[in-house]
C-alpha positions, 0 to 999 in steps of 0.5 A: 500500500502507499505511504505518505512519501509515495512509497510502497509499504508492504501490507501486514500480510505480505510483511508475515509473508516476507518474514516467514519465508525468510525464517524457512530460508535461514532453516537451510532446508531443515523444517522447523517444528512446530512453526504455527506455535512458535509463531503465535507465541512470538507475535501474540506478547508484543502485539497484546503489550503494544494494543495495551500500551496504545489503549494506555492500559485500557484493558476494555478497550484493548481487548475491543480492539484485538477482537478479544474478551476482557477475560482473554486479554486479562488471561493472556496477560498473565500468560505473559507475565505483562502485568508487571 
C-alpha cells in the first residue's frame, strides 16, 4: 500500500509473508517444528503489550480492539507475565 512519501509499504500480510519465508530460508532446508506455535507465541506478547500500551492500559478497550474478551486479554496477560 502507499505511504505518505509515495512509497510502497508492504501490507501486514505480505510483511508475515516476507518474514516467514525468510525464517524457512535461514532453516537451510531443515523444517522447523512446530512453526504455527512458535509463531503465535512470538507475535501474540508484543502485539497484546503494544494494543495495551496504545489503549494506555485500557484493558476494555484493548481487548475491543484485538477482537478479544476482557477475560482473554486479562488471561493472556498473565500468560505473559505483562502485568508487571
Amino acid at each position: 500500500m502507499p505511504s505518505s512519501s509515495g512509497r510502497h509499504e508492504p501490507s501486514l500480510e505480505e510483511f508475515t509473508r516476507q518474514v516467514v519465508r525468510q525464517y524457512l530460508d535461514d532453516m537451510g532446508g531443515i523444517d522447523p517444528d512446530h512453526l504455527h506455535g512458535l509463531i503465535m507465541n512470538t507475535v501474540e506478547k508484543p502485539l497484546i503489550k503494544t494494543v495495551l500500551e496504545f489503549a494506555d492500559g485500557n484493558q476494555s478497550r484493548a481487548a475491543a480492539i484485538l477482537g478479544i474478551t476482557r477475560t482473554t486479554l486479562r488471561n493472556r496477560i498473565k500468560r505473559y507475565q505483562l502485568d508487571q
